[in-house]
C-alpha positions, 0 to 999 in steps of 0.5 A: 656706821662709817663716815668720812671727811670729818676733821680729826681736830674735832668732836663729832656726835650722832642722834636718831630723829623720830618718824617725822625728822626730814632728811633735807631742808631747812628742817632736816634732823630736828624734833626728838632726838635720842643720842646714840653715840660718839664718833673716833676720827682717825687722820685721815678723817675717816670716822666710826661711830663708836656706840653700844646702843646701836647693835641693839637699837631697834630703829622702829619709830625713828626716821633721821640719823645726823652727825653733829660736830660739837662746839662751844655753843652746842650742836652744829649740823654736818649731814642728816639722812634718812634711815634705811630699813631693811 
């Protein structure tokens, strides 16, 4: 997965959200969540997630992905989408 617009002075996460995770709303990306990985920023706040588990991950049963940057007091919501499936 690629990202950009992320600052590179910060940590980022991601996780996967079950089938019934919206992607939007004050709900978005909420209820069981399975981490999947850490994202490397470069400078110019282009991102890659940087995980194993997703090359052999089968998305049955998950609805959601986010990125969260990582802060002191946990978790803090930067987008949240829909998985697409093929």
């Amino acid at each position: 997965a690629l990202a950009t617009g992320l600052d590179p002075k910060q940590s980022y996460v991601s996780l996967f959200y079950d089938d019934s995770s919206v992607a939007s709303g004050p709900n978005a990306c909420t209820g069981d969540a399975l981490f999947i990985g850490e994202w490397v920023v470069d400078d110019s706040g282009r991102g890659r997630l940087d995980s194993a588990q997703t090359t052999s991950l089968r998305l049955d049963g998950f609805g959601t992905m986010s990125i969260r940057r990582v802060t002191k007091t946990g978790l803090e919501l930067q987008a949240c989408g829909r998985i697409a499936r093929r």
